[in-house]
C-alpha positions as YAML, in Angstrom:
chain: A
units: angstrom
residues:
- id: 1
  name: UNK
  ca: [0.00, 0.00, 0.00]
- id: 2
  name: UNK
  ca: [1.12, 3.52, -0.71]
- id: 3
  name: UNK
  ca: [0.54, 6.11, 1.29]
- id: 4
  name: UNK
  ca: [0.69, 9.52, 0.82]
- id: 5
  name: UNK
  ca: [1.64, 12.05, 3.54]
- id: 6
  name: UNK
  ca: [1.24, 15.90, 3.19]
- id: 7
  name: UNK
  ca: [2.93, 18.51, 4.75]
- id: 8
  name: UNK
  ca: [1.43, 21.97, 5.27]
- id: 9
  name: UNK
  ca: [3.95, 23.81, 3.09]
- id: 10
  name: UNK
  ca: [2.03, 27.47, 3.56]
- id: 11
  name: UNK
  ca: [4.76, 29.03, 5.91]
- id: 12
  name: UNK
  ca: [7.23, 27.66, 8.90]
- id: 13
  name: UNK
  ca: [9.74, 24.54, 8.94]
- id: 14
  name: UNK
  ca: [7.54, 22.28, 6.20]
- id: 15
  name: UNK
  ca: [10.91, 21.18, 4.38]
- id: 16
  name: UNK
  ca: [12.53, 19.99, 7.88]
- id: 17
  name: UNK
  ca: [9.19, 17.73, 8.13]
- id: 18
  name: UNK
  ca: [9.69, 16.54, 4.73]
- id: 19
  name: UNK
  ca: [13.84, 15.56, 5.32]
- id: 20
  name: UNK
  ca: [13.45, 13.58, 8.52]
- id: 21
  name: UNK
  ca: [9.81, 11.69, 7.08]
- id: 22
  name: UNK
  ca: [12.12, 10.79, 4.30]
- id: 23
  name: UNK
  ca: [14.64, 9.39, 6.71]
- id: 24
  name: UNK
  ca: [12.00, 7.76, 8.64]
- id: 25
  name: UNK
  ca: [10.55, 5.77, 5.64]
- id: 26
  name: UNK
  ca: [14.12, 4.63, 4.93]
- id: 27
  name: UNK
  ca: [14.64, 3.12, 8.26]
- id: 28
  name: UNK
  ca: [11.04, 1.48, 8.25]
- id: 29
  name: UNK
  ca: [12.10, 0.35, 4.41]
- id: 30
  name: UNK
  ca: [15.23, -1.25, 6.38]
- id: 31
  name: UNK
  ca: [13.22, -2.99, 8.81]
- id: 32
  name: UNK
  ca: [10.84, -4.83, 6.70]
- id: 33
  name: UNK
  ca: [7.83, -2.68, 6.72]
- id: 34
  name: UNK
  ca: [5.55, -3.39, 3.89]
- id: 35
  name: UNK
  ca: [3.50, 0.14, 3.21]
- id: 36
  name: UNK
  ca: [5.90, 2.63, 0.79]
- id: 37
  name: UNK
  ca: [5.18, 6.15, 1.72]
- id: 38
  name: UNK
  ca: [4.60, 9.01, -0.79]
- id: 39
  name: UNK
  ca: [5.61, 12.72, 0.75]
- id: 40
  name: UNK
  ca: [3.91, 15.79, -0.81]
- id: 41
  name: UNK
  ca: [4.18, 19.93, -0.18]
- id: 42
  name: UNK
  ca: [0.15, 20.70, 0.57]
- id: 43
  name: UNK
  ca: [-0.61, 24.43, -0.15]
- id: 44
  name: UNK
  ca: [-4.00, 23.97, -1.86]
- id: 45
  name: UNK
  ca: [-7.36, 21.92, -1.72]
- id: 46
  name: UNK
  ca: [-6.30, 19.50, -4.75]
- id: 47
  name: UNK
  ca: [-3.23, 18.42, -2.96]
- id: 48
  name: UNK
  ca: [-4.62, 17.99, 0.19]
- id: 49
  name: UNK
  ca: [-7.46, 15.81, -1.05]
- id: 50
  name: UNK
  ca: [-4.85, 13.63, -2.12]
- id: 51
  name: UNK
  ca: [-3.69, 12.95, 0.97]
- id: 52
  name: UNK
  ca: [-4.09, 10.09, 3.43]
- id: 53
  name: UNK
  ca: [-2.14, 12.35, 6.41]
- id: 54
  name: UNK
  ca: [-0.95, 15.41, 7.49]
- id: 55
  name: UNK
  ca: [1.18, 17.51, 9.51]
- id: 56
  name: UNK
  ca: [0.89, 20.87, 10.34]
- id: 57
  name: UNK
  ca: [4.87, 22.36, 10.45]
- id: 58
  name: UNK
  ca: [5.88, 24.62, 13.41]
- id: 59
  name: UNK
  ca: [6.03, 28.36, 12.51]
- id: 60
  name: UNK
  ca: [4.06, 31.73, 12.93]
- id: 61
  name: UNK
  ca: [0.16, 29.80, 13.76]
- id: 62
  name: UNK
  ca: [-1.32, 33.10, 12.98]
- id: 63
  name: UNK
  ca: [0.29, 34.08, 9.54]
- id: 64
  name: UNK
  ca: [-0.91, 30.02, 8.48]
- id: 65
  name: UNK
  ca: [-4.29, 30.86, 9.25]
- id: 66
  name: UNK
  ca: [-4.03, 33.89, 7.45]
- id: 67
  name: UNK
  ca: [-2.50, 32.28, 4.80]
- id: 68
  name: UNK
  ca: [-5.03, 29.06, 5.10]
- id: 69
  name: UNK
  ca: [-7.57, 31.41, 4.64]
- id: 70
  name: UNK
  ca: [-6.57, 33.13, 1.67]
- id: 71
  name: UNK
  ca: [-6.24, 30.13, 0.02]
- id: 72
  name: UNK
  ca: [-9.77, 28.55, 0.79]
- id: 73
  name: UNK
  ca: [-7.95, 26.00, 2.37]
- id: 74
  name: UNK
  ca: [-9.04, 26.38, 6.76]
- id: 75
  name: UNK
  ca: [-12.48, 24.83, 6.59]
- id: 76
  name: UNK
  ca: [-10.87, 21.98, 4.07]
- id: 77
  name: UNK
  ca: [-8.55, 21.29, 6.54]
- id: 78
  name: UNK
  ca: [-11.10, 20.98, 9.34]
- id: 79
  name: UNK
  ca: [-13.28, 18.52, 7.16]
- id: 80
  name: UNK
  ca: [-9.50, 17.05, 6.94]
- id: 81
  name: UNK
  ca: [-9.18, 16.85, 10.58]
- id: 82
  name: UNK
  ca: [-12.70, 16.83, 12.27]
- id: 83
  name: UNK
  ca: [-15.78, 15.53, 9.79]
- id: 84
  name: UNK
  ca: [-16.46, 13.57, 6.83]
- id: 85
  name: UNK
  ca: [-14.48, 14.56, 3.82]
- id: 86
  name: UNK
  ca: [-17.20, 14.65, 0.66]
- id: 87
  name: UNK
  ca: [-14.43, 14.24, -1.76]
- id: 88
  name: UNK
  ca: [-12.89, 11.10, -0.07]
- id: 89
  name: UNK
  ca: [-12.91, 7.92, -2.02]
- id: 90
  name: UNK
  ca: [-14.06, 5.99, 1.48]
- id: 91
  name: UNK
  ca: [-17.38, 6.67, 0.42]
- id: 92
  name: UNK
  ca: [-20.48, 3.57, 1.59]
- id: 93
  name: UNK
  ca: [-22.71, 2.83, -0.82]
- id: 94
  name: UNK
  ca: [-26.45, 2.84, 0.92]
- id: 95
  name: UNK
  ca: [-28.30, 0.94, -1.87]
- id: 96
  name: UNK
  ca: [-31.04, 2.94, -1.63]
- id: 97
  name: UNK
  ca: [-29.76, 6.48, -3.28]
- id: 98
  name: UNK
  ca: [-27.70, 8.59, -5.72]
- id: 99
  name: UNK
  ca: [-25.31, 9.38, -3.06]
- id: 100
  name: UNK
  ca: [-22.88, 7.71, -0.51]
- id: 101
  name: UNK
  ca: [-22.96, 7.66, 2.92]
- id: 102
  name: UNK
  ca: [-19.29, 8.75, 4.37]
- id: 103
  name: UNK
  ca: [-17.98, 7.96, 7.20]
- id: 104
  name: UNK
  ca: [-16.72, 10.27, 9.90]
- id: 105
  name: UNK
  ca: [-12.61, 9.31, 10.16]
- id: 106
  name: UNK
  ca: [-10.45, 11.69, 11.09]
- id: 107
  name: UNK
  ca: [-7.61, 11.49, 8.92]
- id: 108
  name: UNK
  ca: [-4.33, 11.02, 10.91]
- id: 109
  name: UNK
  ca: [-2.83, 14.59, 12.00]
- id: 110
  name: UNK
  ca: [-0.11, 16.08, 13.26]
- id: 111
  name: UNK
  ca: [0.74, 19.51, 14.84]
- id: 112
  name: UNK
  ca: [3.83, 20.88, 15.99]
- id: 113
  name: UNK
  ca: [4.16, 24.20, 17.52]
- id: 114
  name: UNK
  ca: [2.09, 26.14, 15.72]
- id: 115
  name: UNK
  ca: [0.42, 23.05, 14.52]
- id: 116
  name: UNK
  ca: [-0.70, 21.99, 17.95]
- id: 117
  name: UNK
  ca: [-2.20, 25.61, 18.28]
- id: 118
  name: UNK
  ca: [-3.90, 25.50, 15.22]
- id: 119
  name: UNK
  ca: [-5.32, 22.13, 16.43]
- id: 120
  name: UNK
  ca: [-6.39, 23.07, 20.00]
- id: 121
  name: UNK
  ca: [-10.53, 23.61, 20.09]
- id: 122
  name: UNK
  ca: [-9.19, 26.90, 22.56]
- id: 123
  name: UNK
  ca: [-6.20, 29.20, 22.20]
- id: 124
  name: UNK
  ca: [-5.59, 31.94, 24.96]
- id: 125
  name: UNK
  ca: [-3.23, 34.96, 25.28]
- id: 126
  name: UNK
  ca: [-4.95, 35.89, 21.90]
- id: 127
  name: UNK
  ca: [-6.69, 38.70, 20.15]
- id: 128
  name: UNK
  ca: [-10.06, 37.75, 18.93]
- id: 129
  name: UNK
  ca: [-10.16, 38.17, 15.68]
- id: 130
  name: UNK
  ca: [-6.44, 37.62, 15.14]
- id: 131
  name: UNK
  ca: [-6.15, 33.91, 14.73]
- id: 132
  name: UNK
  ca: [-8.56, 31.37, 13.21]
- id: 133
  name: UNK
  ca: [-8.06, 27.61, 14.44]
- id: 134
  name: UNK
  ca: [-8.82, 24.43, 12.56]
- id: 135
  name: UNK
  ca: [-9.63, 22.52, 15.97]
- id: 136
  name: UNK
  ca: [-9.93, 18.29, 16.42]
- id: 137
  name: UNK
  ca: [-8.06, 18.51, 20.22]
- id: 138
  name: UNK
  ca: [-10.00, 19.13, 22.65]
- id: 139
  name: UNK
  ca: [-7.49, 21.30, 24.52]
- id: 140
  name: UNK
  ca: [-6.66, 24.90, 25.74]
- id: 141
  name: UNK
  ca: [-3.20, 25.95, 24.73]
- id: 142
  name: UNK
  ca: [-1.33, 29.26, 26.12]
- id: 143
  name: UNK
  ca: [0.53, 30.73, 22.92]
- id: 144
  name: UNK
  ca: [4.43, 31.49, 23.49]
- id: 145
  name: UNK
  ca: [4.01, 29.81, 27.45]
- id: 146
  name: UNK
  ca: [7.51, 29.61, 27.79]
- id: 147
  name: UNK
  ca: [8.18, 33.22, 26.61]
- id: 148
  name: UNK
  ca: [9.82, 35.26, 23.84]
- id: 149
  name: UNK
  ca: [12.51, 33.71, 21.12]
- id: 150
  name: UNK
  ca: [15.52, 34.76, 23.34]
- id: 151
  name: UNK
  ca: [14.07, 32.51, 25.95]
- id: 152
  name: UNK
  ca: [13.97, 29.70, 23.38]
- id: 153
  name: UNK
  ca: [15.80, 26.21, 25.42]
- id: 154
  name: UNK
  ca: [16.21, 22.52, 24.95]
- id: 155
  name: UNK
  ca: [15.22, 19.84, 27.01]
- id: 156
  name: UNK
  ca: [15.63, 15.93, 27.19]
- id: 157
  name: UNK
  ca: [12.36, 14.58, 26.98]
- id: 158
  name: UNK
  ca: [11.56, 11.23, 28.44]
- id: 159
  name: UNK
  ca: [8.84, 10.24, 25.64]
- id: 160
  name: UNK
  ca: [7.23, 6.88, 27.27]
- id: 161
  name: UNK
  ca: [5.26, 5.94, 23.37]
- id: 162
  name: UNK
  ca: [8.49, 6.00, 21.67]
- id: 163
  name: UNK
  ca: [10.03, 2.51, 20.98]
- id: 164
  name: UNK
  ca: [13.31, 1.97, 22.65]
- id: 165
  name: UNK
  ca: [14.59, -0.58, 19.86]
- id: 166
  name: UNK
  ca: [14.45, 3.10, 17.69]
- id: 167
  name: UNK
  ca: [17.11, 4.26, 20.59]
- id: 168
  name: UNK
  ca: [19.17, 1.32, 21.95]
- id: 169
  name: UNK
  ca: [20.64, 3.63, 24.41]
- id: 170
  name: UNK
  ca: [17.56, 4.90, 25.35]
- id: 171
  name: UNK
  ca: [18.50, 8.53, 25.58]
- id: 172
  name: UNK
  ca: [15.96, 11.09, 25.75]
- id: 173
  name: UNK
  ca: [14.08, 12.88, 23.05]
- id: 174
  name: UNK
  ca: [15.91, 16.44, 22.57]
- id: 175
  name: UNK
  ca: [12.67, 18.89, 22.72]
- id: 176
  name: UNK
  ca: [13.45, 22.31, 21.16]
- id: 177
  name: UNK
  ca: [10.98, 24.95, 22.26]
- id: 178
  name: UNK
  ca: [10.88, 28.00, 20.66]
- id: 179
  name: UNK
  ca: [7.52, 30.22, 21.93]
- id: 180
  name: UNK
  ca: [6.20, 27.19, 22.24]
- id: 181
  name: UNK
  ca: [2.89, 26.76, 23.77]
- id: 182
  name: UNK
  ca: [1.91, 24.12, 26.45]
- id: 183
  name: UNK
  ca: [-1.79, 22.42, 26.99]
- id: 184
  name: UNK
  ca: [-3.01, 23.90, 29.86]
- id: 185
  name: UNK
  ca: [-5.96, 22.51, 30.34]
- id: 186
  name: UNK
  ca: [-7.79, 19.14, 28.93]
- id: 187
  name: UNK
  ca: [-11.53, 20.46, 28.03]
- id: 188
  name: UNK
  ca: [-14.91, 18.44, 27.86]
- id: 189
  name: UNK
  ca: [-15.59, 16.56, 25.30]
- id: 190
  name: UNK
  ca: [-18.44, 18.31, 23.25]
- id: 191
  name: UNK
  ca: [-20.65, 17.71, 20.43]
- id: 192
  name: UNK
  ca: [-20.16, 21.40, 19.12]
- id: 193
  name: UNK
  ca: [-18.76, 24.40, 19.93]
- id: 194
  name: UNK
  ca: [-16.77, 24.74, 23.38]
- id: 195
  name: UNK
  ca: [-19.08, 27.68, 25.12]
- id: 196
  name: UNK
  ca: [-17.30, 27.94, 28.00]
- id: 197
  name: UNK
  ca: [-14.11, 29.08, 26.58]
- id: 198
  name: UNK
  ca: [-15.36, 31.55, 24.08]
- id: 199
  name: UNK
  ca: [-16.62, 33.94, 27.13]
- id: 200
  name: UNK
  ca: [-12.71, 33.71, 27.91]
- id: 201
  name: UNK
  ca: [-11.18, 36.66, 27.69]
- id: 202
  name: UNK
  ca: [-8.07, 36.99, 24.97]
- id: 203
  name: UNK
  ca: [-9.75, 33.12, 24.09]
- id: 204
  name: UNK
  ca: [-10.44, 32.12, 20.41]
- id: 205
  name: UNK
  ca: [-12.07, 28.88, 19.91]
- id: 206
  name: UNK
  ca: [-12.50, 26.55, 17.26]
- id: 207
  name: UNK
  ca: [-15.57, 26.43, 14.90]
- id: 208
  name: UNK
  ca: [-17.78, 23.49, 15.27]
- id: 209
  name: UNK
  ca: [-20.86, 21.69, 14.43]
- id: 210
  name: UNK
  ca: [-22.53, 18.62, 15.25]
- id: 211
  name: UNK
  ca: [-22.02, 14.96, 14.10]
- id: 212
  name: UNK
  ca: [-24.72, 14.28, 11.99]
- id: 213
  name: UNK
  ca: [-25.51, 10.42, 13.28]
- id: 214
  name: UNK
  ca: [-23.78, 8.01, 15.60]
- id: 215
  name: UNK
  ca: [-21.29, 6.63, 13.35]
- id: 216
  name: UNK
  ca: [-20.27, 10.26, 13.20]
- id: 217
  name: UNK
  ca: [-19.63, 10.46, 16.73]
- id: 218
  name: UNK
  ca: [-17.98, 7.40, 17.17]
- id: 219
  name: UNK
  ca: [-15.36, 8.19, 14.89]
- id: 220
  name: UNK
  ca: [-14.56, 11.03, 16.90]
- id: 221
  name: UNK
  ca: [-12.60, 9.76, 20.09]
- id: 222
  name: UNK
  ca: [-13.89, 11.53, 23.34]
- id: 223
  name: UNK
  ca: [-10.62, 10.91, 25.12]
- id: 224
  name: UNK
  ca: [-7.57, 13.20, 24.80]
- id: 225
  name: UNK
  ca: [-4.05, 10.92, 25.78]
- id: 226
  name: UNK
  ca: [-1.00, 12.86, 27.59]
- id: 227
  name: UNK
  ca: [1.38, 11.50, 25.75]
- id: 228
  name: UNK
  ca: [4.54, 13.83, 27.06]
- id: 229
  name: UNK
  ca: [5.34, 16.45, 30.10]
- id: 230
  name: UNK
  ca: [8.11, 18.55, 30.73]
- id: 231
  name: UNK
  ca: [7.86, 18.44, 34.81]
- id: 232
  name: UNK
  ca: [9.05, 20.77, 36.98]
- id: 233
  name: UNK
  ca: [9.05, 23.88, 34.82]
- id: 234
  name: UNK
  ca: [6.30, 25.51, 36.38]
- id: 235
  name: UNK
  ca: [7.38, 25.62, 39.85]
- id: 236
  name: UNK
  ca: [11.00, 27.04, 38.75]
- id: 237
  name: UNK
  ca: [8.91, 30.15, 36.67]
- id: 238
  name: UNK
  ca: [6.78, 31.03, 39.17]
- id: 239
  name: UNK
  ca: [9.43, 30.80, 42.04]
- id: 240
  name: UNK
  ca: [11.21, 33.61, 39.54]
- id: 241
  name: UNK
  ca: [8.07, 35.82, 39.82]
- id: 242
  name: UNK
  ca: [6.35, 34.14, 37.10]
- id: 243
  name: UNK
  ca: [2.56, 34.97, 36.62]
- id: 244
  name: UNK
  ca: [1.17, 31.10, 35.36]
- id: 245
  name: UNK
  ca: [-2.16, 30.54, 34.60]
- id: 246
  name: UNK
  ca: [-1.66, 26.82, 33.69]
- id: 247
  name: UNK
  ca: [-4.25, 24.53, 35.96]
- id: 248
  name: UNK
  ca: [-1.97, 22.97, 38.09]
- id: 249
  name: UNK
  ca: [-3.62, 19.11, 37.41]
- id: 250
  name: UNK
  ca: [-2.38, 19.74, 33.84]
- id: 251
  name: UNK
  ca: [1.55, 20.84, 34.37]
- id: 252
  name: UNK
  ca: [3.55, 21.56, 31.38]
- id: 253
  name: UNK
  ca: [1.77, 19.16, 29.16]
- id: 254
  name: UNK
  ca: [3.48, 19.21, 25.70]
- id: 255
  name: UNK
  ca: [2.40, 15.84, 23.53]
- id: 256
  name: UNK
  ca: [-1.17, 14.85, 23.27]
- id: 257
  name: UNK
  ca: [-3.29, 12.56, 20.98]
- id: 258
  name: UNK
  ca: [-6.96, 12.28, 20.47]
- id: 259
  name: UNK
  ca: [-8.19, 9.69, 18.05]
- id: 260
  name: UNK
  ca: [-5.79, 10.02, 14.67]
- id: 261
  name: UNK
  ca: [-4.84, 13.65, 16.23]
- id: 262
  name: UNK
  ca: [-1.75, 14.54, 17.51]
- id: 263
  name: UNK
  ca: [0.03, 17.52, 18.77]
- id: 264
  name: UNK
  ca: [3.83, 18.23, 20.03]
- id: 265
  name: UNK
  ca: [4.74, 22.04, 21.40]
- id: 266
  name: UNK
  ca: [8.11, 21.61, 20.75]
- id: 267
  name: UNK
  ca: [9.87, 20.92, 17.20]
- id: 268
  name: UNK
  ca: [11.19, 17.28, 16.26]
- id: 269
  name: UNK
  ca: [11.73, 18.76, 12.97]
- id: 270
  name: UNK
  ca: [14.55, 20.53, 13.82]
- id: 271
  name: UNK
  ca: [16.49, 18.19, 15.52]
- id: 272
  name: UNK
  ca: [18.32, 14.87, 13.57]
- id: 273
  name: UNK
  ca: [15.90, 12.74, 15.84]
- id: 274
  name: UNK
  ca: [13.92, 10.44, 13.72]
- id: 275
  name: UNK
  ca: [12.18, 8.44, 16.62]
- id: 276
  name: UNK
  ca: [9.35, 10.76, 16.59]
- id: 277
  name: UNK
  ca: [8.32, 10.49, 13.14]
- id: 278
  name: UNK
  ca: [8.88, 7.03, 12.78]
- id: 279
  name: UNK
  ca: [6.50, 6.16, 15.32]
- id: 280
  name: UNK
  ca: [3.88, 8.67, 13.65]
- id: 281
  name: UNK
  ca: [4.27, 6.86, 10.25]
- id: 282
  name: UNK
  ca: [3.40, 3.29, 11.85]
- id: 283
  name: UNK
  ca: [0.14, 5.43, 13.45]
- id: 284
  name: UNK
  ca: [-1.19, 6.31, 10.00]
- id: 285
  name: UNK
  ca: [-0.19, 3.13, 8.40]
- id: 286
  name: UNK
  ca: [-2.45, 1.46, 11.23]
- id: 287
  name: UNK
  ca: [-5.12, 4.12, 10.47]
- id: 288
  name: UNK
  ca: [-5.28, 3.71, 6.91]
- id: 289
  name: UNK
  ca: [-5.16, -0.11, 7.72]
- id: 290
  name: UNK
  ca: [-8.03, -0.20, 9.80]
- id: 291
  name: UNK
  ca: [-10.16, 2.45, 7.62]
- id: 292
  name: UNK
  ca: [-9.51, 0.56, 4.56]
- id: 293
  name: UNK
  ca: [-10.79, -3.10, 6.25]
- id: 294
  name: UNK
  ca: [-14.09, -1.18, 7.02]
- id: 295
  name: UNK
  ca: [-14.79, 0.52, 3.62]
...
């Protein structure tokens, strides 16, 4: 099976995604795995129907919004992420009608930095008006938590998901953060728009809208996964005077996954680590997988 893998190329590190996917194929090749992966710039609607995944680069969120918009391209990518794509070949005949019945997958998707804001349902420390998100996490990020670019740092990550035979020695992941956000808060699951945050102040939230049936909300999981956390970092800012609004049950969560969505705050693209993306290709080649048996 090929599968083809797109990379938001509107603005941000999309070519850095694109160098280490290719290197993460290769060692999959090496090892025996049987699906051949096809890796494609996405900067319009005819690319990105083409695609069976996608990852959203780290970069400026708000100037790929803009720039998403322009290009008729944000409420694609949210039929992309969250609801039925109409152009998808996935489509279930109902034997009754003209049309097909599609199902509700969320096609595999991955955010970093910018990405995972552009992902979160809720984005504070925001102007309304001055950033549109595409939504699927149900999360509330805090743009640039861990300050401006001077403040920018790297940190070894202890990544539990990550395979160890991809890292015999078992070192940790190196996380770059560069006005990175962090999750601060995991939100209800909700079967529209998220209410409660939009009365936020400095909040934007995500368009929404219903699932039409319950096959629709099946497909869309109701639980969100920590999947990393940089400890400690919160207690060290605010002992330096710090004002942090994080919730304190969340800490500095930076990795999450709900359903086929995923979202880093930090940048594995720009670092010669491949673990990362290796371990996202063997998600989507599962997804596709299991969406393809059901078709």
């Amino acid at each position: 099976m090929t599968i083809t893998i797109g990379v938001l190329a509107l603005q941000g590190a999309f070519l850095e995604h694109l160098n280490l996917l290719k290197r993460a194929a290769g060692q999959l090749k090496s090892q025996g795995f049987e699906d051949t992966f096809d890796f494609t710039e996405v900067r319009n609607v005819q690319q990105l129907e083409r695609c069976d995944a996608l990852i959203i680069p780290g970069g400026e969120s708000t100037t790929m919004s803009l720039v998403a918009a322009q290009s008729g391209l944000l409420e694609p990518l949210r039929e992309f992420v969250k609801y039925a794509n109409p152009g998808s070949n996935h489509g279930i005949w109902n034997g009754k009608t003209d049309l097909f019945a599609f199902r509700v997958d969320r096609k595999p998707t991955w955010g970093t930095c910018a990405g995972l804001i552009l992902l979160s349902e809720s984005a504070n420390a925001t102007k309304k008006g001055g950033q549109d998100l595409i939504g699927g996490l149900d999360v509330r990020v805090n743009r640039n938590h861990f300050g401006r670019q001077v403040e920018s740092f790297q940190a070894g990550l202890d990544l539990p998901f990550l395979n160890p035979k991809d890292s015999p020695s078992n070192e940790p992941f190196p996380g770059i953060f560069i006005r990175a956000p962090v999750v601060e808060k995991i939100l209800p699951n909700l079967d529209g728009i998220q209410e409660g945050e939009r009365a936020k102040a400095e909040t934007v939230v995500a368009p929404s809208k219903p699932a039409k049936d319950d096959q629709a909300q099946r497909a869309r999981s109701s639980h969100v996964d920590i999947m990393g956390v940089l400890p400690g970092r919160l207690k060290k800012a605010a002992g330096m005077g710090a004002e942090v609004n994080a919730d304190e049950e969340a800490g500095d969560i930076i990795a999450v996954k709900q359903g086929n969505v995923f979202g880093t705050s930090f940048h594995p693209e720009l670092t010669p680590d491949i673990r990362i993306h290796v371990w996202w290709l063997k998600q989507v080649s599962e997804a596709v997988a299991t969406k393809t048996a059901t078709c």
